[in-house]
C-alpha positions, 0 to 999 in steps of 0.5 A: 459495524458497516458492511465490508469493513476492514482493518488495514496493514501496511508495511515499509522498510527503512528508509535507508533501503528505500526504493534502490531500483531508482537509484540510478535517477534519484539520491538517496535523501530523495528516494526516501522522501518519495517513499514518505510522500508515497506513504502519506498519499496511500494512507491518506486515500485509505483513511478517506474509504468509510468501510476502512476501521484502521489503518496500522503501519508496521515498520523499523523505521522512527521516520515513517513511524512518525509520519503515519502518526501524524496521518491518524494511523496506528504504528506498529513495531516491526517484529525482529525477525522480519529481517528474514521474510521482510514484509510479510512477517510484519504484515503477519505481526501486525494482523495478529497484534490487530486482531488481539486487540479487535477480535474477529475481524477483516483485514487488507493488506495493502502495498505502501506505493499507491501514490494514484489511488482514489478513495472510490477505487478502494471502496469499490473493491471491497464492496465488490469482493466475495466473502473469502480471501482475494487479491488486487493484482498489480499493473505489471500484472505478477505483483500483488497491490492488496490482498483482502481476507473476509473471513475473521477466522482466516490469518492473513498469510500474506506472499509479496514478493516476486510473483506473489500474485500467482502465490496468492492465487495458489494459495485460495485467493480470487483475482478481483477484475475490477477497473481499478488504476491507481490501486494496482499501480504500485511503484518500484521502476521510473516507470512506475513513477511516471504512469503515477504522475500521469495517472495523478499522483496525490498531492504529497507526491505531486509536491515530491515530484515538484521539488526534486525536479521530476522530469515530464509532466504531473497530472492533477485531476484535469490539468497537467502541471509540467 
């Protein structure tokens, strides 16, 4: 196996509850194609990282399940009772079911909105945190963008939520320092989605934005497309 390899969970809701905090900016059919795109960006910078092994989405949904399939990614059921601590509880579930498949393995837990993330930032993460458990804090600087545990025989026991950052932390997690843009920027405010398109935003987004008429610019790599 190479060195700093990993397995990765993500998970995401129903695209009926997609992202409501712009719902006041996009309709729904949109915002549930953004998450799509969104997802389709993050997996799609993941599965180019080579230390990466898997990626496996868990999720209640038949839309993003198919989506992920077509990226090469793994599906996994969302466990019933996730309704009652929402994502970690499938994060949880889909750590367990990858390690009674795999063995002793190193997992990350990584956010479903990172439309800028680069496939460098991530592989300089790993090979850049220590042994044990860390995080990736996010820009707003509470959240938690990705949350890696080394050690094969420590559970993922993943906190997101509000401050989950200061949760992990608590909970023996190191702060990575790293100069990482697009995998700290996890998007949940308009914001958020335009620091994204400045930042660049992966293409699926970038198609998104296009399509639905995002105000501003897009950046792409060296250009802006506005």
């Amino acid at each position: 196996m190479r060195p700093h390899a990993v397995h990765t969970v993500i998970a995401v809701k129903s695209l009926d509850q997609a992202k409501s905090r712009l719902a006041d900016r996009l309709r729904p059919e949109h915002r549930a194609r953004l998450v799509l795109a969104m997802l389709a960006d993050t997996v799609t910078a993941t599965a180019a990282v080579p230390e990466v092994m898997s990626v496996t989405v868990v999720t209640p949904d038949p839309a993003v399940a198919d989506l992920a399939r077509t990226l090469g990614a793994d599906v996994h059921p969302e466990p019933r009772d996730a309704d009652t601590d929402g994502l970690n509880t499938a994060l949880a579930a889909a750590a367990a079911a990858l390690r009674g498949t795999h063995g002793p393995i190193a997992l990350l837990a990584l956010q479903a909105d990172l439309p800028a993330l680069r496939a460098e930032e991530l592989s300089d993460m790993l090979a850049t945190a220590p042994r044990g458990r860390s995080i990736v804090v996010d820009h707003a600087g509470s959240g938690t963008a990705a949350l890696l545990v080394r050690d094969p025989l420590d559970a993922l026991d993943p906190r997101f939520g509000p401050g989950s950052a200061r949760s992990h932390i608590a909970a023996g997690a190191v702060d990575l320092t790293g100069d990482w843009p697009g995998l700290r920027l996890d998007v949940d405010t308009a914001d958020d989605l335009d620091r994204a398109a400045a930042l660049g935003a992966g293409s699926a987004t970038r198609a998104v934005l296009h399509d639905i008429g995002w105000p501003g610019c897009v950046h792409e790599h060296v250009r802006r497309v506005c």
